[in-house]
C-alpha positions in Angstrom: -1.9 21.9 -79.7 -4.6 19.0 -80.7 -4.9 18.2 -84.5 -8.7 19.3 -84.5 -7.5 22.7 -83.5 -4.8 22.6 -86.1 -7.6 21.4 -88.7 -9.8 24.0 -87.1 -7.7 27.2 -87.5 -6.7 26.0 -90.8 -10.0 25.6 -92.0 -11.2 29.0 -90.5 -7.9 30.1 -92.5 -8.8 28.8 -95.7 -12.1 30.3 -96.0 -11.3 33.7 -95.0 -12.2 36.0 -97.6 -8.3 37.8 -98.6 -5.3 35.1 -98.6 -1.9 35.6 -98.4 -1.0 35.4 -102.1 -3.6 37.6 -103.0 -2.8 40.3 -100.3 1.0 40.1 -101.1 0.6 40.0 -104.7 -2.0 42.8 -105.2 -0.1 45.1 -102.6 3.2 44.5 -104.6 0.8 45.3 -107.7 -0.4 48.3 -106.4 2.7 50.0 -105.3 2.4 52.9 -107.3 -1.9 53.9 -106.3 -1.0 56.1 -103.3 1.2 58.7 -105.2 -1.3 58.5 -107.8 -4.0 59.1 -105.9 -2.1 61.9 -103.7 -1.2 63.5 -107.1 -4.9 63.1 -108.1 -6.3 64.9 -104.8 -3.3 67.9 -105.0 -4.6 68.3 -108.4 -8.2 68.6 -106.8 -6.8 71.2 -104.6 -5.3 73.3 -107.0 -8.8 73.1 -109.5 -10.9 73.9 -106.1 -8.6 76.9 -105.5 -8.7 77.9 -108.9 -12.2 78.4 -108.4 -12.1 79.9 -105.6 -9.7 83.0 -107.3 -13.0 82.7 -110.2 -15.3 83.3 -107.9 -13.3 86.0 -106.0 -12.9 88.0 -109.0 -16.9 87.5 -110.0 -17.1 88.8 -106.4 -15.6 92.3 -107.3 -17.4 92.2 -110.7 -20.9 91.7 -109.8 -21.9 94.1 -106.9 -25.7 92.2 -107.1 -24.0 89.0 -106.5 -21.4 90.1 -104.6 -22.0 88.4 -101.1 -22.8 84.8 -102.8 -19.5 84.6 -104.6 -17.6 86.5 -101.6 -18.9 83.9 -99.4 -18.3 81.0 -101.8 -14.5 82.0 -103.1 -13.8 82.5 -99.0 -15.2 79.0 -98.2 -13.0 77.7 -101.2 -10.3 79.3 -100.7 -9.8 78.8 -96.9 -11.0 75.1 -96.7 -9.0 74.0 -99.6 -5.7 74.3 -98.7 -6.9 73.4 -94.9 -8.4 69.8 -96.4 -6.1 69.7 -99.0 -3.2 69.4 -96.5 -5.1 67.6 -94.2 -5.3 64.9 -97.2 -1.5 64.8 -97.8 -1.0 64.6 -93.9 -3.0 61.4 -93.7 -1.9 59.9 -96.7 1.9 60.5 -96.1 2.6 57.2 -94.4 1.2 55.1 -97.5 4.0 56.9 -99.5 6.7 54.7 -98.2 8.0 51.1 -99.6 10.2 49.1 -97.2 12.3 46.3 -98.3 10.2 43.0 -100.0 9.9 40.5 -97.1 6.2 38.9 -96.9 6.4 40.6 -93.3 7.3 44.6 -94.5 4.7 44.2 -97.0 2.0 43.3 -94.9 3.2 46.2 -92.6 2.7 48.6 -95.5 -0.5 47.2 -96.4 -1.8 47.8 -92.6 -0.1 51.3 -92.9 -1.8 51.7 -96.4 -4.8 51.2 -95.0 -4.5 53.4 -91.9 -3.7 56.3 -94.2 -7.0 55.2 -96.4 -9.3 55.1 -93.2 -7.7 58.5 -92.6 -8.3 60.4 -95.6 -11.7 59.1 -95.8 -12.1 60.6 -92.7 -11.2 64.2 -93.9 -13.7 63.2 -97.1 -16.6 63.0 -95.0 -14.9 66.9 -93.7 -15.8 67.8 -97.3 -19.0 66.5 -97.5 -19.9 68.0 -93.5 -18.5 71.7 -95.1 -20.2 71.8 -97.8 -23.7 70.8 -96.3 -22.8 73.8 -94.0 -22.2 75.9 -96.6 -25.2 74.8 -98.5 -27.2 75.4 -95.1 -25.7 79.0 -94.6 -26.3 80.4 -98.1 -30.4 79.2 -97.8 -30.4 80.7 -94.4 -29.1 84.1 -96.3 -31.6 83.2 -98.9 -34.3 83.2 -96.4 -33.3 86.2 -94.2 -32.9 88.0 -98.1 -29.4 88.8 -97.8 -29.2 87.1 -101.2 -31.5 86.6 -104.0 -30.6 83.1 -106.2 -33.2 80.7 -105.7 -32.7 79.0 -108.8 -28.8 79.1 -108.2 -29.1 77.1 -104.8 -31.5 74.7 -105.7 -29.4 74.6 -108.6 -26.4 74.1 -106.5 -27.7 72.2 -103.7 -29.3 69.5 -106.0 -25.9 69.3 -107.8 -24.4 69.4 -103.8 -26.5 67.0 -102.1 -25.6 64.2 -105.7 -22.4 64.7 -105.7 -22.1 64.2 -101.2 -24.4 60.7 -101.3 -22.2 59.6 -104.0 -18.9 60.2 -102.1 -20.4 59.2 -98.6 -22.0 56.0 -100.4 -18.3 54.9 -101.7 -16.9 56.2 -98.5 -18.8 53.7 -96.8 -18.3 50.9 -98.8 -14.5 51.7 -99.4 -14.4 51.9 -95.5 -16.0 47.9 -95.3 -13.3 47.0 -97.9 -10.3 48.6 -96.4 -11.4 47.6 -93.2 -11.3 43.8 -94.8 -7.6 44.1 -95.9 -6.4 45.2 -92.9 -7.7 43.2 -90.8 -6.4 40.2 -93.4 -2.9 41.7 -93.5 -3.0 41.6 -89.4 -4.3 38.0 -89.5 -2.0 37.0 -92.4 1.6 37.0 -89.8 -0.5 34.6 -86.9 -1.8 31.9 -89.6 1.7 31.9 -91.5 3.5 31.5 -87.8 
């Protein structure tokens, strides 16, 4: 090899945005984040089911709203365990800790961010389910199988906030991730 490309690659190196002390260090750092995280989202599970058994039981309690909360403790209680599994399934592989060589750790932080792509993928399953669900229960509204107008627009205001905020960091968590894997697949070819 010529010294300009030598100079060159380590220039284009040098002025990438993660280097390899800062990828090493803050994946060593962050060791423990996935099982947190995993803990976190079984917790979510267990909440959203929790809620589903609520709404079940307000289901058999209220024969005026029956079919709302019928069709929202069945929605619950079917596609949380479903997403919820889903979850763990894609996270699984960002459990694991090989030995401490610079080259292992950069292979767990591309298999950490594999399982982060993938569980943001099943995110954006949430948000998809629950504008369908949002987009059944106003076609009952309109075809008067129910009668809660200020519940949905209740519910889909709260709905439609709470999927733009998880699609917005989504997306943005998708650029970053992105980012550090790409840096922990450059980081072996600039080191060699």
């Amino acid at each position: 090899m010529s010294d300009d490309l030598i100079r060159s690659l380590q220039r284009d190196w040098q002025s990438q945005e993660f280097d390899a002390d800062q990828v090493l260090s803050r994946l060593r750092r962050a060791r423990w984040i996935p099982h947190l995280v995993l803990a976190l989202e079984v917790l979510g599970c267990c909440i959203t089911l929790g809620v589903g058994i609520w709404f079940a039981w307000i289901a058999g309690h209220q024969p005026e709203h029956r079919l709302l909360f019928t069709l929202s403790a069945t929605v619950l209680l079917i596609a949380a365990p479903v997403l919820g599994v889903a979850t763990a399934m894609a996270r699984r592989a960002s459990l694991a800790w090989d030995d401490e060589t610079s080259e292992s750790i950069l292979r767990i932080g591309i298999r950490r961010a594999d399982a982060s792509l993938r569980a943001i993928r099943v995110g954006r399953w949430h948000v998809a389910i629950v504008a369908a669900f949002v987009a059944v229960l106003w076609t009952l509204q309109l075809l008067h199988f129910i009668d809660a107008v200020e519940f949905l627009l209740f519910y889909t205001a709260v709905c439609l906030a709470a999927s733009l905020g998880a699609w917005t960091w989504m997306a943005r968590r998708t650029r970053t991730v992105r980012a550090e894997r790409d840096a922990c697949i450059r980081l072996p070819l600039a080191l060699a």
